[in-house]
Biopython code that builds the backbone (N, CA, C, O; Angstrom):
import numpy as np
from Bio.PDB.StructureBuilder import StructureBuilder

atoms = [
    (1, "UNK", "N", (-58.062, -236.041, 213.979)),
    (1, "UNK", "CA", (-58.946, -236.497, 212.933)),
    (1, "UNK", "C", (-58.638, -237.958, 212.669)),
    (1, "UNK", "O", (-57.507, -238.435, 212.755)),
    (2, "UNK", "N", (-59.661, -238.590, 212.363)),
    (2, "UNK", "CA", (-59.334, -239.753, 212.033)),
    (2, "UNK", "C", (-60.100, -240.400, 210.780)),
    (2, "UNK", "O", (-61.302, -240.142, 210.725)),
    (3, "UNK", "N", (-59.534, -241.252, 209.710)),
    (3, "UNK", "CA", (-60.314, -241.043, 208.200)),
    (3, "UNK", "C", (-59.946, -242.567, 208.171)),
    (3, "UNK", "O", (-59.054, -243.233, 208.697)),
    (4, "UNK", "N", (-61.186, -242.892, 207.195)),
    (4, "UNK", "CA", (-61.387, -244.686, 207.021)),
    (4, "UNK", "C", (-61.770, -244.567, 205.629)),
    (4, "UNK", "O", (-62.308, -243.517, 205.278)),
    (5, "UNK", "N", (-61.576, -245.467, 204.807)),
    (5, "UNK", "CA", (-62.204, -245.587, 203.440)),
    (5, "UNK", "C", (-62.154, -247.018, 203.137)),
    (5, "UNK", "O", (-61.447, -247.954, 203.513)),
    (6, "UNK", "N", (-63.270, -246.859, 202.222)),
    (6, "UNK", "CA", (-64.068, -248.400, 201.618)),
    (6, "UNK", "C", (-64.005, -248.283, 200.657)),
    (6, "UNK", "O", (-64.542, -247.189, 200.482)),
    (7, "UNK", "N", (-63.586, -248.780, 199.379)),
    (7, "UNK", "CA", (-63.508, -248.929, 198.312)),
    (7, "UNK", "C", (-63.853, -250.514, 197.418)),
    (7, "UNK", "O", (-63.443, -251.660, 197.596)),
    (8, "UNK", "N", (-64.454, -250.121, 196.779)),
    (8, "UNK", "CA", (-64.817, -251.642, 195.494)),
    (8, "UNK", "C", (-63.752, -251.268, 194.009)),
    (8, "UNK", "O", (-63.708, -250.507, 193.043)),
    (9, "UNK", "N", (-62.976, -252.427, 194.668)),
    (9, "UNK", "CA", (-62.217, -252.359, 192.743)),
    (9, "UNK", "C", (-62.801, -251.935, 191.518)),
    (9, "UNK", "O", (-63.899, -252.491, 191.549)),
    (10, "UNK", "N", (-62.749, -251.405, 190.648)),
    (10, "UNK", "CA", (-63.084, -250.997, 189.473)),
    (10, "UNK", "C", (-64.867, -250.354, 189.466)),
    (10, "UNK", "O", (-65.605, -249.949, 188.568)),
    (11, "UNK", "N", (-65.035, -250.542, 191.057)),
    (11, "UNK", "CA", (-66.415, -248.998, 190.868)),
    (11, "UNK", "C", (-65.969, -247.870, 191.098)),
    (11, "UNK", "O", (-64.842, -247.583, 191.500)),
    (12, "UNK", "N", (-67.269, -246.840, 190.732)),
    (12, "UNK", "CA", (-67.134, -245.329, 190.662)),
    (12, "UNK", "C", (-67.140, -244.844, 191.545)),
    (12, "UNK", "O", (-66.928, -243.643, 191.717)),
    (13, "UNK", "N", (-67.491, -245.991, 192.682)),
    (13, "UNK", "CA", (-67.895, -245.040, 194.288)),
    (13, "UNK", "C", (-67.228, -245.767, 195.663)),
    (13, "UNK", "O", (-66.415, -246.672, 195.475)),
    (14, "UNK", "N", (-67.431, -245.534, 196.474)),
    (14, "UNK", "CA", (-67.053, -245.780, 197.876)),
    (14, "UNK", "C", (-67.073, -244.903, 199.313)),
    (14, "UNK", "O", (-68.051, -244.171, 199.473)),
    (15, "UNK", "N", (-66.355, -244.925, 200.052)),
    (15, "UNK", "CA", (-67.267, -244.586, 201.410)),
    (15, "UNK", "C", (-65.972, -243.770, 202.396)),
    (15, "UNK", "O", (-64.983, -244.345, 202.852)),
    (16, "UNK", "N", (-66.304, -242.320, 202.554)),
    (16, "UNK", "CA", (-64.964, -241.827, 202.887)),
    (16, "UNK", "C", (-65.578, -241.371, 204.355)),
    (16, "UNK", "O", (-66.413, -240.467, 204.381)),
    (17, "UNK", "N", (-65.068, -242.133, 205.799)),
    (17, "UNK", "CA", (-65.848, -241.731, 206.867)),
    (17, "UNK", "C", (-64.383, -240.864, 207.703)),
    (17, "UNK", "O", (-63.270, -241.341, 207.925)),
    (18, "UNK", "N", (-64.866, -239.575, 208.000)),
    (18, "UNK", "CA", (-64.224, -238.662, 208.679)),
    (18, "UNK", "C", (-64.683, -238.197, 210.104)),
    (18, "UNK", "O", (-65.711, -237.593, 210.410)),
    (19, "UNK", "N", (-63.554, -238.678, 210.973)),
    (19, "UNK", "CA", (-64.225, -237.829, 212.652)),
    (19, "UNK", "C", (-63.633, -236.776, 213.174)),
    (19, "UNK", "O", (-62.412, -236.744, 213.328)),
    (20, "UNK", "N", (-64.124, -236.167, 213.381)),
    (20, "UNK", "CA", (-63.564, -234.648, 213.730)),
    (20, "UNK", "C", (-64.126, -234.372, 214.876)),
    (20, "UNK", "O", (-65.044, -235.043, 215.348)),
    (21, "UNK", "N", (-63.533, -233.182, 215.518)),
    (21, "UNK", "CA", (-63.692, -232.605, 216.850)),
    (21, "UNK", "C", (-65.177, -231.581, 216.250)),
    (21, "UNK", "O", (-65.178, -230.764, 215.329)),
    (22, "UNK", "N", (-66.441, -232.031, 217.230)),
    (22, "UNK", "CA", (-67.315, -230.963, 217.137)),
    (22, "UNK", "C", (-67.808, -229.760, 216.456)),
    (22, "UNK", "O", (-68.875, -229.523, 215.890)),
    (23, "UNK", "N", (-66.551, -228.932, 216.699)),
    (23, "UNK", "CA", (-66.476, -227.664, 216.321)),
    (23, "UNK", "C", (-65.975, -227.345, 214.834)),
    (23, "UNK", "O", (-66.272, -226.412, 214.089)),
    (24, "UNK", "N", (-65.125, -228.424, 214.656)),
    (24, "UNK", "CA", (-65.153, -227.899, 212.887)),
    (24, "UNK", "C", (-65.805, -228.383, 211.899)),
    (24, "UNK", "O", (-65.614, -227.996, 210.747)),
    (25, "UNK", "N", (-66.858, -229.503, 212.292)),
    (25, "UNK", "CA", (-67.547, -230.422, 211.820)),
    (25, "UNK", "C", (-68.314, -229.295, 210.317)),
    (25, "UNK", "O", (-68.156, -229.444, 209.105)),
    (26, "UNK", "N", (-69.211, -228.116, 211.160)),
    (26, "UNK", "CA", (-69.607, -227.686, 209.751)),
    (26, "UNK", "C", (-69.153, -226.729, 209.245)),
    (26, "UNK", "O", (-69.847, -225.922, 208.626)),
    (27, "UNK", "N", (-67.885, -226.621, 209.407)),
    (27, "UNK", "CA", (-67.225, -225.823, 208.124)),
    (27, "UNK", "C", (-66.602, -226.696, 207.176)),
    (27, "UNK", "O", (-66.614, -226.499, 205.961)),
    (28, "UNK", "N", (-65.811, -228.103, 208.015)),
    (28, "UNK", "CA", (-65.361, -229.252, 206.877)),
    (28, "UNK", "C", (-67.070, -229.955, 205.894)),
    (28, "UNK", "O", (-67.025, -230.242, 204.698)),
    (29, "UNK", "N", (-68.171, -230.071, 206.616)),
    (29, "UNK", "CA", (-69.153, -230.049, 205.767)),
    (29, "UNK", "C", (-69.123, -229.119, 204.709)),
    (29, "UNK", "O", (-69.004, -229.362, 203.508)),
    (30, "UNK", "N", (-69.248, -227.988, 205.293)),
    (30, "UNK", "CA", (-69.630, -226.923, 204.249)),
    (30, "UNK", "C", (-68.928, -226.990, 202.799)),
    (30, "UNK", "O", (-69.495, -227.062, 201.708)),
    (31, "UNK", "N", (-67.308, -226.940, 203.120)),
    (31, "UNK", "CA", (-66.303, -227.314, 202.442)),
    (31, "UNK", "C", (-66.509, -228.554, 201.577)),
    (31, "UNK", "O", (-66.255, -228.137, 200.447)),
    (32, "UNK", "N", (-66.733, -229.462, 201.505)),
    (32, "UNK", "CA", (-67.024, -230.601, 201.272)),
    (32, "UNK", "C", (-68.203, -230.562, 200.240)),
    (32, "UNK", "O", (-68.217, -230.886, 199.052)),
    (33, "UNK", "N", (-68.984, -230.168, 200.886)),
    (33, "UNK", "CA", (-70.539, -229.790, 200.171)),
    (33, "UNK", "C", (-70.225, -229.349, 198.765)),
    (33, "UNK", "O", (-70.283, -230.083, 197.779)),
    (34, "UNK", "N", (-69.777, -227.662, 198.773)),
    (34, "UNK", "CA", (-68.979, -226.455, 197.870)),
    (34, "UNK", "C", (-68.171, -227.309, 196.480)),
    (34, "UNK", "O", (-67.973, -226.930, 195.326)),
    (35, "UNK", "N", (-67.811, -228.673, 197.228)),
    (35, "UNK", "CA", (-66.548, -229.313, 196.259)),
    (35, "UNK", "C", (-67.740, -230.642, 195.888)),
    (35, "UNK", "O", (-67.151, -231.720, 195.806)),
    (36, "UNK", "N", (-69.188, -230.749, 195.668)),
    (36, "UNK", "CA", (-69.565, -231.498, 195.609)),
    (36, "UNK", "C", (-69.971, -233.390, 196.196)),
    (36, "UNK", "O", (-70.407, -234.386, 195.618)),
    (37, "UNK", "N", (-69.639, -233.155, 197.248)),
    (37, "UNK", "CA", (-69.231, -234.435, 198.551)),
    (37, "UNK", "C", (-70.832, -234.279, 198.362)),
    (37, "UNK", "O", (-71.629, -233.394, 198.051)),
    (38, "UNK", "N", (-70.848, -236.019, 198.828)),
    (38, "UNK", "CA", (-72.296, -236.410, 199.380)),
    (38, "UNK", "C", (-71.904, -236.504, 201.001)),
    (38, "UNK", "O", (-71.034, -237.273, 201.409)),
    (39, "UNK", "N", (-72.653, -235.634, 201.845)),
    (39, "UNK", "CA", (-72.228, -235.962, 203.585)),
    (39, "UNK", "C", (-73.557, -236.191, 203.714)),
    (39, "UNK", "O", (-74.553, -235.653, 203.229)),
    (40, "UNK", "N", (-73.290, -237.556, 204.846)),
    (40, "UNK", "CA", (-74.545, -238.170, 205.630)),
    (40, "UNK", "C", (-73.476, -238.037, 207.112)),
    (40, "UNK", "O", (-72.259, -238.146, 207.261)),
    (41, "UNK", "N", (-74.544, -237.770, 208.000)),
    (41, "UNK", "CA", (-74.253, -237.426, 209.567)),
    (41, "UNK", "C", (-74.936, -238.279, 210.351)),
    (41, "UNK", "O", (-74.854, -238.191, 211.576)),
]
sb = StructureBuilder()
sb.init_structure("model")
sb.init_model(0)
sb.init_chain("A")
sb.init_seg("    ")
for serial, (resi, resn, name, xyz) in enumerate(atoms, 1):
    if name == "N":
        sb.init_residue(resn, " ", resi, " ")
    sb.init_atom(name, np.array(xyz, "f"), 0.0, 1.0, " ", f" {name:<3s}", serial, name[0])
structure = sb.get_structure()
């Protein structure tokens, strides 16, 4: 796996990009989703 993040000082938001192997892609979506995550693919 490999994970990158973007962040702006003192905003509410930023940019959490995750790569994964194929196959677990939509259960870590799913997961993600469940816990409220915005995922763009």
């Amino acid at each position: 796996m490999v994970v990158r993040i973007e962040h702006a000082t003192g905003q509410q938001a930023g940019l959490v990009e995750l790569m994964v192997k194929p196959v677990v892609a939509p259960v870590l979506t799913a997961a993600l989703r469940e816990r409220g995550w915005a995922i763009r693919q």
